[in-house]
N, C-alpha and C positions, 0 to 999 in steps of 0.2 A: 504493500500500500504506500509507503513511504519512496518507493524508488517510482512508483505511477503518477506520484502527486508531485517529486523533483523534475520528471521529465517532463510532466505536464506546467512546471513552471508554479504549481499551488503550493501553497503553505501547507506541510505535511500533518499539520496539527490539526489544519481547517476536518482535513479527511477523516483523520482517526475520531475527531469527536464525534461523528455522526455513527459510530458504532458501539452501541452502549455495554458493551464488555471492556472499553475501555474504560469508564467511569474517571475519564481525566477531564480536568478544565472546569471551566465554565458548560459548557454542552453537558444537558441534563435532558433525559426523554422527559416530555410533562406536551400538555395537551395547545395546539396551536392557539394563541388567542383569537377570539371572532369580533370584539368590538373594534370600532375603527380608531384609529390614532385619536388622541385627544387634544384641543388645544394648546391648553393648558402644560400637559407633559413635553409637547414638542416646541412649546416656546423656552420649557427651562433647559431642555439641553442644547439648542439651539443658544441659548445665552452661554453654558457652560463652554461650547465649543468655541465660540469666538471668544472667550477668558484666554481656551487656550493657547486661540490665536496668539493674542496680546504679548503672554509668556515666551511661545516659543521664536514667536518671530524675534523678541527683544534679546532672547541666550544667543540665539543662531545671528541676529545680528554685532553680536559681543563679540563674536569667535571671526568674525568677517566670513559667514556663510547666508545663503539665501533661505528662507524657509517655505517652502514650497506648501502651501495650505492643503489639508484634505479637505474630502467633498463629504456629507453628511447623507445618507438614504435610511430613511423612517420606512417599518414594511411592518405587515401583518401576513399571517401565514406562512409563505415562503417568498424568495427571492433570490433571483437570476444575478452573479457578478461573475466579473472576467476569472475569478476562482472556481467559479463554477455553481451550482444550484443548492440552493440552501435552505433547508423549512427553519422554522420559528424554535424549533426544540435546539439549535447550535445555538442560540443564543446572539450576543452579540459579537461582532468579529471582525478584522481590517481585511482588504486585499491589496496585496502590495501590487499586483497587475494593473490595477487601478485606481489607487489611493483613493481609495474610498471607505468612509467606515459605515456597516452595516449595525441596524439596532433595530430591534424590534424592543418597542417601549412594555410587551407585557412579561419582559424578564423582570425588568423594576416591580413590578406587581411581584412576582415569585421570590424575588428577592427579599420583600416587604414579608408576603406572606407565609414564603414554605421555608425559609431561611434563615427568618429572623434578625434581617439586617436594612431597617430604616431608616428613613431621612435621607434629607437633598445631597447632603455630602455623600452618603453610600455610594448614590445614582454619578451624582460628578466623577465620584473614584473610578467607577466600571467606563465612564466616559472616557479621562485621562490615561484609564490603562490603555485604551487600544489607540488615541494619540500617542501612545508612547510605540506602539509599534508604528506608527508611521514614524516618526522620529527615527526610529532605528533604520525603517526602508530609506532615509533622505541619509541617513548616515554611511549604508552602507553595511550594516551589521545583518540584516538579515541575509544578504546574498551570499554572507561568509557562511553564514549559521547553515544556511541551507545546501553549500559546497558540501561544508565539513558532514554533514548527515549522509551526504552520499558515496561518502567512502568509510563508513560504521556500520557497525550492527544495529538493531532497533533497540536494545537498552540505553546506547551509547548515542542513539541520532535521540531516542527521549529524554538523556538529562540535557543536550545540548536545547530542546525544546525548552525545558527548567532554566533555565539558563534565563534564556531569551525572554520567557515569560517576566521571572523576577526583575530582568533588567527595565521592563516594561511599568510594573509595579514601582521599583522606584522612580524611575521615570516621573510618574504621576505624583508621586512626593515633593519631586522637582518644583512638579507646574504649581502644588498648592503653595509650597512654601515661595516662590515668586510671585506668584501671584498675590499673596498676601502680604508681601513685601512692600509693593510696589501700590496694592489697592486694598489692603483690608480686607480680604473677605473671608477668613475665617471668624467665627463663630463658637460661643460656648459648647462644646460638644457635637463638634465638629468632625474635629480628629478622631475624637472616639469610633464615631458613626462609621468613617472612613476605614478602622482599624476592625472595625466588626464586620465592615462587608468584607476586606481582604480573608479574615476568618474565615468568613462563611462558604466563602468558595475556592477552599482549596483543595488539593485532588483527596489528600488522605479521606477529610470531611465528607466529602463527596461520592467518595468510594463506599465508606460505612453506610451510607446511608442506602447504596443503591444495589452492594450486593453484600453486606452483611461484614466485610474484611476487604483489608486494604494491599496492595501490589505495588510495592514503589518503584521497582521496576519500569513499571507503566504510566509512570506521574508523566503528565505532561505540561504542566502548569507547576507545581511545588506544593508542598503540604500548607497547611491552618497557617502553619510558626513562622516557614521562609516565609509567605507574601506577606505578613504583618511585620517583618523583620525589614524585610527589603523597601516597603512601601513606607514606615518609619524610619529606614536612612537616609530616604529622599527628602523626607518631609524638614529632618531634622537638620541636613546642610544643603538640600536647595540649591546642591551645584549635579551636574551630571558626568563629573568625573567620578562621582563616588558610587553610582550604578555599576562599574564594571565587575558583575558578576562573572563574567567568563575567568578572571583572573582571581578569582574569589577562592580559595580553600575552603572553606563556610559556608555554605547556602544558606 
């Protein structure tokens, strides 16, 4: 699957979520949503996404580099991107083929409801993470990442996944603690909310829940501990030299 999804040019993660034996990531089977997008929902990520504008144009303009903006696509059910076809159960997800981040707004409902991880920051966080892989696509990390997987085995192409993902996760620490820097927008429990959805979806969690015992083996995303580890050392120096996970001993 991994060597179909590198020749194909997809993100090898996109593919493995949609088989629920792998129980890694975010991609959780749960039922498609039928209500249509709401205003409401889609005007606050729509704010949050141009936050991250703001952030990363100003790092990328620090470093004398351009930041190439993603395009945002709100879906219900399923959805067609240059990665290929995707129902509602993968959740949210980038494609570096087309810098575009894909969301479907009723993961935030599951996240709210079957998760246990609320509030506006939660939602921001699951936002910033996958700006953070566009980040990485403008940098250049993921073409490595997805080299290096195709001359490994699948234990070995899934922690470079872990990898990639945490670096994502702090990433989005980055954005908040600049953006907060620069405009204030954190909030009394704020952070928390942020450190309780990193919790709430990480593969270990995710795993127990969906077939009773965990395979780290098969993490594809990192456990509960790395993303609430990794997404508070972005948060807490706000620079993104401190994201390099790949040179990390420690996950």
């Amino acid at each position: 699957m991994i060597l179909l999804a590198l020749y194909l040019g997809i993100d090898p993660t996109f593919l493995l979520s949609n088989l629920e034996s792998t129980g890694g990531g975010e991609a959780m089977p749960r039922p498609a949503p039928s209500r249509p997008v709401e205003g409401s929902e889609a005007d606050f990520v729509s704010v949050v996404l141009a936050d991250t504008e703001d952030s990363w144009n100003a790092i990328f303009s620090g470093s004398g580099r351009h930041y190439d903006e993603p395009t945002l696509v709100l879906f219900t059910d399923a959805v067609q991107s240059r990665c290929g076809f995707a129902s509602a159960a993968v959740g949210p997800f980038y494609c570096p083929a087309d810098q575009q981040i894909y969301l479907d707004l009723g993961f935030f409902r599951e996240l709210h409801d079957r998760f246990g991880a609320p509030g506006d920051f939660a939602q921001a966080y699951v936002i910033a993470h996958e700006v953070g892989h566009h980040v990485q696509n403008l940098l250049g990390i993921s073409d490595d990442v997805r080299r290096r997987q195709a001359r490994v085995d699948a234990p070995d192409a899934n922690e470079l996944s872990v990898r990639l993902e945490l670096q994502a996760d702090c990433m989005s620490g980055v954005w908040a603690r600049t953006a907060d820097r620069s405009r204030s927008i954190l909030e009394t429990g704020d952070i928390e909310e942020g450190l309780n959805a990193a919790s709430a979806i990480g593969d270990d969690r995710l795993q127990r829940e969906s077939q009773g015992y965990v395979v780290p083996d098969s993490f594809t995303h990192g456990s509960s501990e790395q993303r609430v580890r990794w997404f508070r050392r972005g948060l807490d120096f706000g620079d993104v030299a401190v994201c390099d996970t790949f040179s990390a001993e420690r996950l």
